[in-house]
C-alpha positions as CSV (number, residue, x, y, z in Angstrom):
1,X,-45.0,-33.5,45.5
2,X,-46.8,-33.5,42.0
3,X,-48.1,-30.3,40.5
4,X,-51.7,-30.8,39.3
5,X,-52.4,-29.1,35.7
6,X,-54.9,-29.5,32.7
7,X,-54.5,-28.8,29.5
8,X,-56.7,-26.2,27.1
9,X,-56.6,-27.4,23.1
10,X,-56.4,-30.8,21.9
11,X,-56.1,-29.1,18.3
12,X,-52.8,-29.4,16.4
13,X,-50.0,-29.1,19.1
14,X,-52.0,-29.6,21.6
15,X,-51.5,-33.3,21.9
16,X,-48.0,-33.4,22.4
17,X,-48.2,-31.0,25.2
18,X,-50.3,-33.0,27.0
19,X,-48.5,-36.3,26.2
20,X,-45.4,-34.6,27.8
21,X,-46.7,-33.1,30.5
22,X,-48.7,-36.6,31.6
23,X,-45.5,-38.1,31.4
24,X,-43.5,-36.6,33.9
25,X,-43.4,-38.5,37.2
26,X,-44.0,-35.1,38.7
27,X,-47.2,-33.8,37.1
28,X,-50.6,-34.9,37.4
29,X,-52.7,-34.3,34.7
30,X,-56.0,-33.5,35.9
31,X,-58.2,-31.6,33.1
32,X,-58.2,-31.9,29.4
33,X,-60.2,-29.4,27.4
34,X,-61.2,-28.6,23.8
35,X,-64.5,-27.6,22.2
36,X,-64.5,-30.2,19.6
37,X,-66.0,-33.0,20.5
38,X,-64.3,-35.6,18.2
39,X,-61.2,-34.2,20.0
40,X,-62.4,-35.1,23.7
41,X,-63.4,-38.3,22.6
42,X,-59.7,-39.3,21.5
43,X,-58.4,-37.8,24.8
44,X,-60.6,-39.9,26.4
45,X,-59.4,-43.0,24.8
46,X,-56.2,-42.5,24.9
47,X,-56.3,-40.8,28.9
48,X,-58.8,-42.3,30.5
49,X,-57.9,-40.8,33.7
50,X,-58.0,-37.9,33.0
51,X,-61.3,-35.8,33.1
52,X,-62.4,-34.5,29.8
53,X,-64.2,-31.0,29.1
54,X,-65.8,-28.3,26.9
55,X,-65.9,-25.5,29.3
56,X,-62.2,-23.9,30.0
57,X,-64.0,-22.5,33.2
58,X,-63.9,-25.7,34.9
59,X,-60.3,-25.7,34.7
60,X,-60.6,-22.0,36.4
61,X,-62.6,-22.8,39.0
62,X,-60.8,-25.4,40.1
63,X,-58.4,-24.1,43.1
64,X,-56.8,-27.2,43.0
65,X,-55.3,-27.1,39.6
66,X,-51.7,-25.2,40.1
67,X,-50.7,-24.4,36.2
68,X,-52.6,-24.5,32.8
69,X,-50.9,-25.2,29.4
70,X,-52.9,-23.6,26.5
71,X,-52.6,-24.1,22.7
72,X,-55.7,-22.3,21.2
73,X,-56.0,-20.4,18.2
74,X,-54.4,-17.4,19.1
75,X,-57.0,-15.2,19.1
76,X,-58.1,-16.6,21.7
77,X,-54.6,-16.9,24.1
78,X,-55.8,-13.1,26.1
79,X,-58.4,-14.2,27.5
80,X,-57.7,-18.1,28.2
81,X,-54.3,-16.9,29.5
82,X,-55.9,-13.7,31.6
83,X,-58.6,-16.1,33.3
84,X,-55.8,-18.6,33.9
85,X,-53.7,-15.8,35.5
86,X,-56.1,-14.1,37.6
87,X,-57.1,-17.3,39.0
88,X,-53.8,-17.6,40.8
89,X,-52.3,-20.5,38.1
90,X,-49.3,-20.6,36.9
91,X,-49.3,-19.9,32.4
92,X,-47.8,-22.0,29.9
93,X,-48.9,-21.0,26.5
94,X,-48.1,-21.5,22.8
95,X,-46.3,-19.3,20.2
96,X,-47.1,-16.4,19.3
97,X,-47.9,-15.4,23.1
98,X,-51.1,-12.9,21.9
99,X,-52.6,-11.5,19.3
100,X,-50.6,-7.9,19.8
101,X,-48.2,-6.7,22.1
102,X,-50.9,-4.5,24.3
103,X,-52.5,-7.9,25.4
104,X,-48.9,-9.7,25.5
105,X,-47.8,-6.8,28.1
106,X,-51.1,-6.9,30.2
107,X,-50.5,-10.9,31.0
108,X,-46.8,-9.7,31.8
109,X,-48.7,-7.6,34.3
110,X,-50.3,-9.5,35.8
111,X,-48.3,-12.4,36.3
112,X,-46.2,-9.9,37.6
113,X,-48.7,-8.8,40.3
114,X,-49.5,-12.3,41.3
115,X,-46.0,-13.4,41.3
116,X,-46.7,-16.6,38.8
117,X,-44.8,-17.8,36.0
118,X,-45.5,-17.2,32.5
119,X,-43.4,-19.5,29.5
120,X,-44.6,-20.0,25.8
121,X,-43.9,-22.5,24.0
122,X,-40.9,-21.3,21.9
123,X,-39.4,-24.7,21.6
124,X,-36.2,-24.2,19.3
125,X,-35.0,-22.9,22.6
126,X,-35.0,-26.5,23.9
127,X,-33.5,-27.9,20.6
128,X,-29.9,-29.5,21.3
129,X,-28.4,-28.5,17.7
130,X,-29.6,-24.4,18.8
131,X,-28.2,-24.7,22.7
132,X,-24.8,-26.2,20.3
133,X,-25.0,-23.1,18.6
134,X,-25.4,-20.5,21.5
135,X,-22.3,-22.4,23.0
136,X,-20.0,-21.5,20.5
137,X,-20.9,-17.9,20.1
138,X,-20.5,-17.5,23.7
139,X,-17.5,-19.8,23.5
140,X,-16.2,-17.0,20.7
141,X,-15.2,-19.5,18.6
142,X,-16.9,-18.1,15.8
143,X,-16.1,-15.2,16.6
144,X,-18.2,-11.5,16.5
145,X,-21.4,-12.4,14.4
146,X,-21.6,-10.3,11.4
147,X,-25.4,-11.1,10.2
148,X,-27.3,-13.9,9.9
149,X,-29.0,-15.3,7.3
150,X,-32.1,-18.2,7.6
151,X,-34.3,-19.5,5.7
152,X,-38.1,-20.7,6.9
153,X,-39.8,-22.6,3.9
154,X,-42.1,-25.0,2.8
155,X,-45.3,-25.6,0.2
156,X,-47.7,-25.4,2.9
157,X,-49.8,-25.0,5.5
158,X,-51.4,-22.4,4.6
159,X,-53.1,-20.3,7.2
160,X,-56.8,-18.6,7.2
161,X,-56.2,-16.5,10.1
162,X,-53.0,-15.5,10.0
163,X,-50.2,-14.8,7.5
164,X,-46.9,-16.0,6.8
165,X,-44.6,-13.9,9.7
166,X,-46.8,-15.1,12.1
167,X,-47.2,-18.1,11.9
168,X,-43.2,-19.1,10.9
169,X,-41.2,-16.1,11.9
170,X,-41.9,-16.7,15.9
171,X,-39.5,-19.7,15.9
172,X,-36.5,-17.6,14.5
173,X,-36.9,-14.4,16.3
174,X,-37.2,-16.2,19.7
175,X,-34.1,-18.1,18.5
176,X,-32.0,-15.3,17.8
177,X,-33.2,-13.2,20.9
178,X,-32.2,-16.5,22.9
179,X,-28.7,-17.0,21.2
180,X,-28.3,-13.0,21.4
181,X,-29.3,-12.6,24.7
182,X,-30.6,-9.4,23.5
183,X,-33.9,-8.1,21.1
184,X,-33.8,-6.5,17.9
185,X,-33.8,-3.0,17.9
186,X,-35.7,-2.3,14.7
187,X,-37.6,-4.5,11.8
188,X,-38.4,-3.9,8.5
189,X,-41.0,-6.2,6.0
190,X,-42.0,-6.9,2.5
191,X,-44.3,-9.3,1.9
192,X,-47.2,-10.3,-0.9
193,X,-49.9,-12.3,-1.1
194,X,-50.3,-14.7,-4.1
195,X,-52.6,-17.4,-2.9
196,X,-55.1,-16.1,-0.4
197,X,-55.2,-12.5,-2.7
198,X,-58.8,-12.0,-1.4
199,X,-58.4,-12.5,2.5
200,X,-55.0,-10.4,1.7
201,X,-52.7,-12.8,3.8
202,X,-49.3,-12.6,2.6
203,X,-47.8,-16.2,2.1
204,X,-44.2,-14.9,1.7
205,X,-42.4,-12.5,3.5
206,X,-38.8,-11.0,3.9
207,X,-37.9,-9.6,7.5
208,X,-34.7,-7.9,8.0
209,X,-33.8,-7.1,11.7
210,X,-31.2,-4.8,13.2
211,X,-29.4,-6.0,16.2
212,X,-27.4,-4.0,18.8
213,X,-23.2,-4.6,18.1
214,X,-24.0,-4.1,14.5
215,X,-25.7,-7.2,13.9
216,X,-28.3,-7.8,10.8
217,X,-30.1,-10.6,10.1
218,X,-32.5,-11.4,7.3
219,X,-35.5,-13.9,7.4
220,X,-36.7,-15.3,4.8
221,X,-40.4,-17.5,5.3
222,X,-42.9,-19.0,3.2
223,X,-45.3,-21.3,2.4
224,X,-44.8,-21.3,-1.0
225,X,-41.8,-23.2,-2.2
226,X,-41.1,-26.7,-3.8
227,X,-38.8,-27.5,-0.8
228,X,-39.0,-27.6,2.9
229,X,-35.9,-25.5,4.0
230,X,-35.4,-24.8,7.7
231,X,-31.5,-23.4,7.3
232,X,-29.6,-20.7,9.4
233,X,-26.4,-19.4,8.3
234,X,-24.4,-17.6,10.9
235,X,-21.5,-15.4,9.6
236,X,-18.6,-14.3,12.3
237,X,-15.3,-12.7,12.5
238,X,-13.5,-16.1,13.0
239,X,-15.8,-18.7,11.3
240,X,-18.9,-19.4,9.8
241,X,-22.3,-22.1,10.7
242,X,-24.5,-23.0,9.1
243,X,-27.6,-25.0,10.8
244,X,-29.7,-27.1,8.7
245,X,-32.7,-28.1,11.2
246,X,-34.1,-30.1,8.4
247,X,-30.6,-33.0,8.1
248,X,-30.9,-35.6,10.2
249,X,-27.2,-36.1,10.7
250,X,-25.4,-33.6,9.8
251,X,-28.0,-30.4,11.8
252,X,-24.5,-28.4,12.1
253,X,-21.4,-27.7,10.2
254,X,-18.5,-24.8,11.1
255,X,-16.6,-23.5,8.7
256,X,-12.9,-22.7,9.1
257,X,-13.8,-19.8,6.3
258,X,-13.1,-16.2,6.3
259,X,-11.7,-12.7,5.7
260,X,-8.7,-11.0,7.4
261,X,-7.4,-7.8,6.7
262,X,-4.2,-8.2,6.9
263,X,-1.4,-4.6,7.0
264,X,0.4,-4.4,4.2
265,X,3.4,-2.0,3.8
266,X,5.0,-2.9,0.4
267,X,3.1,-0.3,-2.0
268,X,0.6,2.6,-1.0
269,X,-2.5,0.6,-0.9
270,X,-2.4,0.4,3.0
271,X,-3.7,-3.1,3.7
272,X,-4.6,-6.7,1.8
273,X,-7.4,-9.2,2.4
274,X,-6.6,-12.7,3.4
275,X,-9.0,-15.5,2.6
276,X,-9.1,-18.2,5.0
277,X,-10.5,-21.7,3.6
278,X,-10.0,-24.3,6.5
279,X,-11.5,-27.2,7.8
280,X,-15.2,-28.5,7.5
281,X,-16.4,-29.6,11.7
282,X,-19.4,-31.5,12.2
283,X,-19.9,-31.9,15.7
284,X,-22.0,-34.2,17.4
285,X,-25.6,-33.3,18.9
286,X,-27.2,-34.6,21.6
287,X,-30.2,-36.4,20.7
288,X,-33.4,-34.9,23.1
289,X,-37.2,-34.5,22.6
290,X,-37.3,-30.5,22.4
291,X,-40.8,-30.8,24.2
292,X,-40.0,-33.0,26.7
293,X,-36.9,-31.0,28.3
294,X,-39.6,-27.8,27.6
295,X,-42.4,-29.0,29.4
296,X,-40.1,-30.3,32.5
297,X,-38.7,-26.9,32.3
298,X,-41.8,-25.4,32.9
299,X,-42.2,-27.6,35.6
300,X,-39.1,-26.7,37.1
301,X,-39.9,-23.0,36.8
302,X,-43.0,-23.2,39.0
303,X,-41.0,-25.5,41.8
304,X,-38.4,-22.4,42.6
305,X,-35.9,-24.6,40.2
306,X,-35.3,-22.6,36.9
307,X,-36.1,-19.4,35.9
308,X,-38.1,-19.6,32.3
309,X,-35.9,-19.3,29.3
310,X,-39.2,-18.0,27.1
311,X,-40.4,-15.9,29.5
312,X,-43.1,-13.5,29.3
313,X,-41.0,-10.4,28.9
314,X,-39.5,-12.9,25.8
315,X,-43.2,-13.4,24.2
316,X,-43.6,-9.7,24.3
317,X,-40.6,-9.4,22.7
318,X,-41.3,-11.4,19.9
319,X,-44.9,-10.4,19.5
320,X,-43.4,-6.9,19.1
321,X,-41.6,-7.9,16.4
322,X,-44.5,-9.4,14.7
323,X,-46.9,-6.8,15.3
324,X,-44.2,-4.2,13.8
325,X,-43.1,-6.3,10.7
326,X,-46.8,-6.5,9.5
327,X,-46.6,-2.5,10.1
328,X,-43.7,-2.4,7.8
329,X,-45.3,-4.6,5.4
330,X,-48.4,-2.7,4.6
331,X,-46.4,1.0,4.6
332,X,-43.8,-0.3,1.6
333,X,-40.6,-2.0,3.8
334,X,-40.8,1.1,5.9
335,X,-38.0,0.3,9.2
336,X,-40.0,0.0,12.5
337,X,-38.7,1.2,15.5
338,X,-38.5,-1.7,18.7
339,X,-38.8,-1.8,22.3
340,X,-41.3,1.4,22.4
């Protein structure tokens, strides 16, 4: 039996949701809606099928219509995503889950109270070369993780409604929490703003985030550099990775590098550091559309088959994180306390 959805934002993203979701033999895609007209008129050309709106509040009035995938400007995911919810449909919406963790928790509520799913779109999740990497620090081949180190940059886009840790830092912290199985415990920020000085929207930013097990990991985004980097170096007891989302054949490499403190008995110093320089692995990666595998996920989730991986208790999380490193930003690099 299909599940019958629409779609809310034909904008950016919104396209691809759509073109996954109509694709999957056990979907039908009822409702498309956006408030741009140009917008409908593609969707209409290219899904004829599919009924084509400007009013979201079709979509909710329509008992039919079982789940609802939403990628608005965020300012607007509360109250898309609370109408959707209290309407009895199941949510999936796009990173960053709300504006602020207070609206974040009260569509956690109430999903809660209806018993329907919630997922946003945090789709490194669903990246093969990210599930490689959560397999070998489960595996313990790499060992404890000491920090982490990654790198989010480009020249570009630059946002009008929202700064740099918004709009790139979401990926990485779900990551992390994901390959962690675990949130940060506290976040601290510095950031400036050197393009869009009047608005005062910082276009670089460094995070650095405390994990439980003595775990630290630093994030650097922005969208003002001459290169687009998207590298994350992992750093454990037995070996190092480093994940370069930007190669197109070489996304991870381990290295057989470390340091052991090794006893040492011959003089009074107590002990002596051994440097391990071993091998260079490249392992193969599956090659999977991140979205697709998402969306059926989703899918999966509403049919009793899956539990979501980015659940709504996740997009708090992360939204948390957000909230608090803009707090951090504007009181000097000031640590800010999670999980509150």
């Amino acid at each position: 039996m299909s599940t019958k959805m629409a779609a809310i934002g034909c904008g950016y993203w919104g396209p691809n949701l759509i073109r996954n979701f109509n694709s999957l033999p056990d979907v039908e895609l009822a409702t498309i809606c956006d408030l741009d007209e140009e917008r409908r008129n593609h969707m209409s050309v290219l899904y004829p099928d599919i009924t084509v709106t400007d009013d979201y509040m079709t979509i909710i009035n329509d008992a039919s219509i079982e789940a609802v995938s939403v990628a608005t400007p965020v300012t607007t995911h509360f109250p898309i995503g609370k109408a959707v919810l209290e309407a009895g449909k199941h949510l999936f919406i796009e990173k960053p889950m709300c504006a602020n963790a207070e609206e974040s928790r009260e569509l956690v509520r109430i999903a809660e109270e209806k018993n329907l799913q919630i997922m946003v779109g945090h789709i490194f999740l669903f990246v093969p070369a990210v599930r490689k990497v959560k397999a070998l620090i489960e595996s313990g081949d790499l060992g404890d993780i000491h920090y982490v180190n990654i790198r989010r940059l480009n020249l570009g886009i630059f946002q009008k409604d929202a700064n740099v840790v918004w709009d790139l830092a979401p990926h990485d912290i779900a990551m992390l929490n994901y390959l962690f199985d675990e949130a940060p415990l506290t976040v601290s920020a510095t950031g400036k703003c050197y393009v869009q000085k009047d608005k005062g929207i910082e276009d670089v930013a460094f995070l650095t985030l405390e994990y439980p097990n003595n775990k630290i990991v630093s994030i650097h985004v922005s969208w003002l550099d001459p290169d687009k980097i998207r590298e994350c170096t992992f750093v454990g007891s037995k070996q190092m990775l480093v994940y370069d989302d930007v190669s197109m054949s070489e996304k991870i490499k381990i290295f057989d590098k470390g340091v052991d403190v090794m006893p040492h008995y011959d003089d009074y110093s107590g002990f002596h550091l051994a440097y391990r320089h071993g091998d260079i692995v490249i392992p193969k990666i599956d090659q999977a559309e991140p979205l697709k595998i998402e969306c059926a996920h989703f899918i999966d989730c509403i049919n009793g088959k899956a539990t979501p991986l980015s659940d709504g208790i996740m997009g708090l999380q992360v939204v948390e994180v957000l909230e608090k490193a803009c707090i951090s930003i504007k009181e000097g690099g000031c640590p800010q306390q999670l999980g509150g």
